[in-house]
KOLNUGU-429727 format. One record per residue: residue number from 1; residue in one letter; x negated, y, z negated of N, C-alpha, C in turn. Coordinates in Angstrom, 2 decimals, decimal comma, always signed. Atoms other than C-alpha are relative to their C-alpha. Layout:
<NUM; "A"; <X; Y; Z>; <X; Y; Z>; <X; Y; Z>>
...
REM end
This chain:
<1; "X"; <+1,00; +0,94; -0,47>; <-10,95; -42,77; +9,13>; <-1,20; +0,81; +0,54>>
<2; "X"; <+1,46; -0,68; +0,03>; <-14,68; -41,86; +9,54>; <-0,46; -0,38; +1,08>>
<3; "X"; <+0,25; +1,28; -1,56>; <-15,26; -42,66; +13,83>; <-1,56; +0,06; -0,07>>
<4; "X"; <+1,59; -0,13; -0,21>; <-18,83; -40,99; +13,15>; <-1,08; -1,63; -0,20>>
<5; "X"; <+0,54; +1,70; -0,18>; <-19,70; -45,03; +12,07>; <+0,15; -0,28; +1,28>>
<6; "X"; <-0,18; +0,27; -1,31>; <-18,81; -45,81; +15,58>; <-0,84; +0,18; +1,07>>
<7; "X"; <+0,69; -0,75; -0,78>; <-21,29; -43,41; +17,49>; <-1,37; -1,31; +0,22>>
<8; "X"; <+1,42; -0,07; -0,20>; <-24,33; -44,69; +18,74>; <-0,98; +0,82; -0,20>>
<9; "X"; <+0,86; -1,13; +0,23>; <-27,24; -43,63; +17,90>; <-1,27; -0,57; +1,35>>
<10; "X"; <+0,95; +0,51; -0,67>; <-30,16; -43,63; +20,45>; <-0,51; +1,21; +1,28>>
<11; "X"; <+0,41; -1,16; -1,08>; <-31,97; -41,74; +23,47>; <+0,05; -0,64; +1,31>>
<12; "X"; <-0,08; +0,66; -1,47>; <-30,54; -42,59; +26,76>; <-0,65; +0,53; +0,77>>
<13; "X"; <+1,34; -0,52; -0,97>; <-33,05; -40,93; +28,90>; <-1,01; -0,86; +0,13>>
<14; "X"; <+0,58; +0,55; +0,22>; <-35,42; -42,95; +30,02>; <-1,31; +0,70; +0,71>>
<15; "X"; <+0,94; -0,71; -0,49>; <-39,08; -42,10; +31,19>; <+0,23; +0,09; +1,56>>
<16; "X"; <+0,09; -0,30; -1,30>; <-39,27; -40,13; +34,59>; <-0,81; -1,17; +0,67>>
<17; "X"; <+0,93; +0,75; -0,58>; <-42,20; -42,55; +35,19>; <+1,19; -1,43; +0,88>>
<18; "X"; <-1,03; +1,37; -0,15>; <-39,49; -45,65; +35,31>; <+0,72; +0,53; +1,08>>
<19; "X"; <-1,11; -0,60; -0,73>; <-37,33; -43,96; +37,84>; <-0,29; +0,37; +1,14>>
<20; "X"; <+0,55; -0,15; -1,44>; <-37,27; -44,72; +41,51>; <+1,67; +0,52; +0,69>>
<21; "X"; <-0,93; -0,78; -0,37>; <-34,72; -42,42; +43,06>; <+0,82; -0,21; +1,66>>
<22; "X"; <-0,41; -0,08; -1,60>; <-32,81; -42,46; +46,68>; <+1,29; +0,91; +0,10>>
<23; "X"; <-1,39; -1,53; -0,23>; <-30,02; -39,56; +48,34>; <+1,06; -1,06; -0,80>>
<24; "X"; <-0,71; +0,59; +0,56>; <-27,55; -42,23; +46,73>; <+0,16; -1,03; -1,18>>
<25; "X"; <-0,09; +1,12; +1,21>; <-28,87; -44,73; +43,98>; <-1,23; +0,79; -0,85>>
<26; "X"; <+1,21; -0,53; +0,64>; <-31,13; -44,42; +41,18>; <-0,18; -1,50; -0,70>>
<27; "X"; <+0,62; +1,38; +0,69>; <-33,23; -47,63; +39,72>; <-0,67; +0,51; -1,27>>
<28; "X"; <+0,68; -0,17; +1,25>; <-34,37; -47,43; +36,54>; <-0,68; -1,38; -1,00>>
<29; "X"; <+0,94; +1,35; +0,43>; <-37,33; -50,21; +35,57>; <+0,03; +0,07; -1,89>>
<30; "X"; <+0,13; +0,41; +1,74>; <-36,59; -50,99; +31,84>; <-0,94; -1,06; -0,59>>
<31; "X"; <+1,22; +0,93; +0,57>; <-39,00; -53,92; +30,99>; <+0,14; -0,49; +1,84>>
<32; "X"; <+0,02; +0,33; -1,48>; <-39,95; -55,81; +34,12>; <+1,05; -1,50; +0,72>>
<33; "X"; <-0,80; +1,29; -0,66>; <-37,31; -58,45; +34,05>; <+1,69; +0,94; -0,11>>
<34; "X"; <-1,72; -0,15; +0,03>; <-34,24; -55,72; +33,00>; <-0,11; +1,32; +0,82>>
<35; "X"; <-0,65; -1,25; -1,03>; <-33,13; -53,06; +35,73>; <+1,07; +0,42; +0,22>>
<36; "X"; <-0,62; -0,85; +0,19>; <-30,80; -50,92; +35,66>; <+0,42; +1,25; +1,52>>
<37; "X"; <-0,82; -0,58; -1,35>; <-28,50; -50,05; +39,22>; <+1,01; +0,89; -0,24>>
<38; "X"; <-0,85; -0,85; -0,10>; <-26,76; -47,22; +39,83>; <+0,42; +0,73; +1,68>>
<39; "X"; <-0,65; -0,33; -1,20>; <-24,89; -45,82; +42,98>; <+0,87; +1,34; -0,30>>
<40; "X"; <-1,20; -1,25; +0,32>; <-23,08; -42,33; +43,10>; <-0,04; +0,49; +1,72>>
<41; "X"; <+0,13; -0,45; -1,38>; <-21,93; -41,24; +46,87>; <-0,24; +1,23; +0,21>>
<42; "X"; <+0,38; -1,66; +0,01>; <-22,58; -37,27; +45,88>; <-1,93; -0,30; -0,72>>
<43; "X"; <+0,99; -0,24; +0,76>; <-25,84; -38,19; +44,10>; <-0,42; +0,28; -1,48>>
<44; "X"; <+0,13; -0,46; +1,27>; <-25,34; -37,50; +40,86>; <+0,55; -0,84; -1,00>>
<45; "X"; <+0,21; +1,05; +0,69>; <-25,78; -39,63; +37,84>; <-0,08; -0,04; -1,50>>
<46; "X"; <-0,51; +0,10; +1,11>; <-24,88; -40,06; +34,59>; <-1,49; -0,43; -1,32>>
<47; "X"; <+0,92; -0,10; +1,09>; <-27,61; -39,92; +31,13>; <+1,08; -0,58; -1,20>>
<48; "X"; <-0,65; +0,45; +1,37>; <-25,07; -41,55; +28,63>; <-0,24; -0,96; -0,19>>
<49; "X"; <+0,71; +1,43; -0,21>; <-25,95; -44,31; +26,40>; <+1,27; -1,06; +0,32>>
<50; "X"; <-0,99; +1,03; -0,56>; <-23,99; -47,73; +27,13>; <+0,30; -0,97; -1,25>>
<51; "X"; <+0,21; +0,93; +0,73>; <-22,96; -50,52; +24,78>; <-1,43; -0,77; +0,32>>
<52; "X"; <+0,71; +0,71; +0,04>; <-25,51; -52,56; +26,07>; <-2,01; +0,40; -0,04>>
<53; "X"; <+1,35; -1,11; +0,29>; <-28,30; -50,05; +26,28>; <-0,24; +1,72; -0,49>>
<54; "X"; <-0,36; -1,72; +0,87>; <-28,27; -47,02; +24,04>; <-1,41; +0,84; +0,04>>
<55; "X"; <+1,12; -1,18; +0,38>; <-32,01; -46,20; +24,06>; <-0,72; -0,90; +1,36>>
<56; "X"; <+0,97; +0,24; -0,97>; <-34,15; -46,63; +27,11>; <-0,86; +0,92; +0,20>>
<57; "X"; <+1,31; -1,02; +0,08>; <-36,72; -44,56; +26,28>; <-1,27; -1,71; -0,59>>
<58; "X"; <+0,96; +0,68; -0,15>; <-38,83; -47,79; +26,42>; <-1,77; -0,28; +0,91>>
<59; "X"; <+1,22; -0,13; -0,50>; <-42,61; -47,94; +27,27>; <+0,44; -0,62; +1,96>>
<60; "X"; <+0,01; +0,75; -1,52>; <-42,96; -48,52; +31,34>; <-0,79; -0,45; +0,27>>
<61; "X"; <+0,50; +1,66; -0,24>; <-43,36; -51,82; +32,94>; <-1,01; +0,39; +0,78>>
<62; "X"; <+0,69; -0,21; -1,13>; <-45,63; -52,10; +35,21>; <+0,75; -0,74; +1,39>>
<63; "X"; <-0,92; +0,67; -1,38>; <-43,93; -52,44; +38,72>; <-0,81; +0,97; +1,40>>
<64; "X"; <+0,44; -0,44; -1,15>; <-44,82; -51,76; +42,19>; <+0,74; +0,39; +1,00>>
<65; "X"; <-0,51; -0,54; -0,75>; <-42,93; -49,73; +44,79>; <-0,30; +0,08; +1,63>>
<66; "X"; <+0,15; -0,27; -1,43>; <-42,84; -50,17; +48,79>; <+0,90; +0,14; +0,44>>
<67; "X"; <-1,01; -1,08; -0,92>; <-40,83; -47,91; +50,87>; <-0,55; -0,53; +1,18>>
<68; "X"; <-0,22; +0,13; -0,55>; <-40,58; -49,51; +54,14>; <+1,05; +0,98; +1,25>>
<69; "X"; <-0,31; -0,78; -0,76>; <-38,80; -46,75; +55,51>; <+2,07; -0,74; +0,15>>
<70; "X"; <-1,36; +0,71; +0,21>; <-35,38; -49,21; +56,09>; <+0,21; -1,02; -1,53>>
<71; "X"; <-0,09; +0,63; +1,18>; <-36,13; -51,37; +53,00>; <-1,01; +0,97; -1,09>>
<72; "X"; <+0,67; -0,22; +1,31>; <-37,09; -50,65; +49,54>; <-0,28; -1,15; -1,14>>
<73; "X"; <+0,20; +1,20; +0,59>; <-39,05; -53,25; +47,83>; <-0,64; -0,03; -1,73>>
<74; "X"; <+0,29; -0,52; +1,54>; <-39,71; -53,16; +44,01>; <-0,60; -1,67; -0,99>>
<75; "X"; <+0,58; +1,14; +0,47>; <-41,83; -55,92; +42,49>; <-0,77; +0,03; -1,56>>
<76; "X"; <+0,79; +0,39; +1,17>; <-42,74; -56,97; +38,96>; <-0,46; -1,03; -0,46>>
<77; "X"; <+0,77; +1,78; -0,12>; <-44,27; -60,03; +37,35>; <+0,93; -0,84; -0,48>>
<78; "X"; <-0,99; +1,37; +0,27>; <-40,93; -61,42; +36,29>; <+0,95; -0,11; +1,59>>
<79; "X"; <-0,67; -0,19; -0,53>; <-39,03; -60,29; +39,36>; <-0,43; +0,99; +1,34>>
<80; "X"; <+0,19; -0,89; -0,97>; <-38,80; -59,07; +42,96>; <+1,47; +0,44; +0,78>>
<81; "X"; <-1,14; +0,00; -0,17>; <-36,24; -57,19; +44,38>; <-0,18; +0,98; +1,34>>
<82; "X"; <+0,22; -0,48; -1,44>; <-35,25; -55,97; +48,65>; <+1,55; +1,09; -0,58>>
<83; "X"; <-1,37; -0,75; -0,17>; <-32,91; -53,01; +48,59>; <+0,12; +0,80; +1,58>>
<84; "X"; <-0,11; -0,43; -1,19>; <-31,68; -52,20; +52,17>; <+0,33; +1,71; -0,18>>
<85; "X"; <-0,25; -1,07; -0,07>; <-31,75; -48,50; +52,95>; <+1,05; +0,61; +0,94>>
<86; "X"; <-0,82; -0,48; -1,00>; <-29,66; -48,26; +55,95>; <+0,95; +1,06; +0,19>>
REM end
């Protein structure tokens, strides 16, 4: 059996631009309504693609970033979103 049919093909990396970082999560703005949560308690974070997203090397949204210092607020024109920093 031939698994190479199986593989995905695609470029999971997505642009640095898209990518709002913290000592424990990483956000990654894919269009402005799909985002992409991640959590690692050492920091460190995984580049493989997924069933549901194999290539996120998609153009970046336009979104807006406020660091509040305890909150982190991330706003686009489909969606707004509060992430507590605590």
């Amino acid at each position: 059996m031939d698994l190479k049919k199986f593989v995905l093909e695609g470029n999971p990396v997505c642009r640095k631009e898209a990518v709002i970082v913290g000592d424990h999560f990483r956000i990654t703005m894919l269009t402005t309504a799909l985002i992409r949560f991640e959590y690692s308690e050492d920091g460190g974070f995984e580049d493989r693609a997924t069933q549901m997203v194999c290539n996120r090397d998609f153009p970046v949204p336009e979104f807006r970033v406020s660091d509040g210092g305890e909150e982190l607020h991330i706003y686009t024109k489909a969606v707004s979103y509060t992430h507590l920093t605590l």
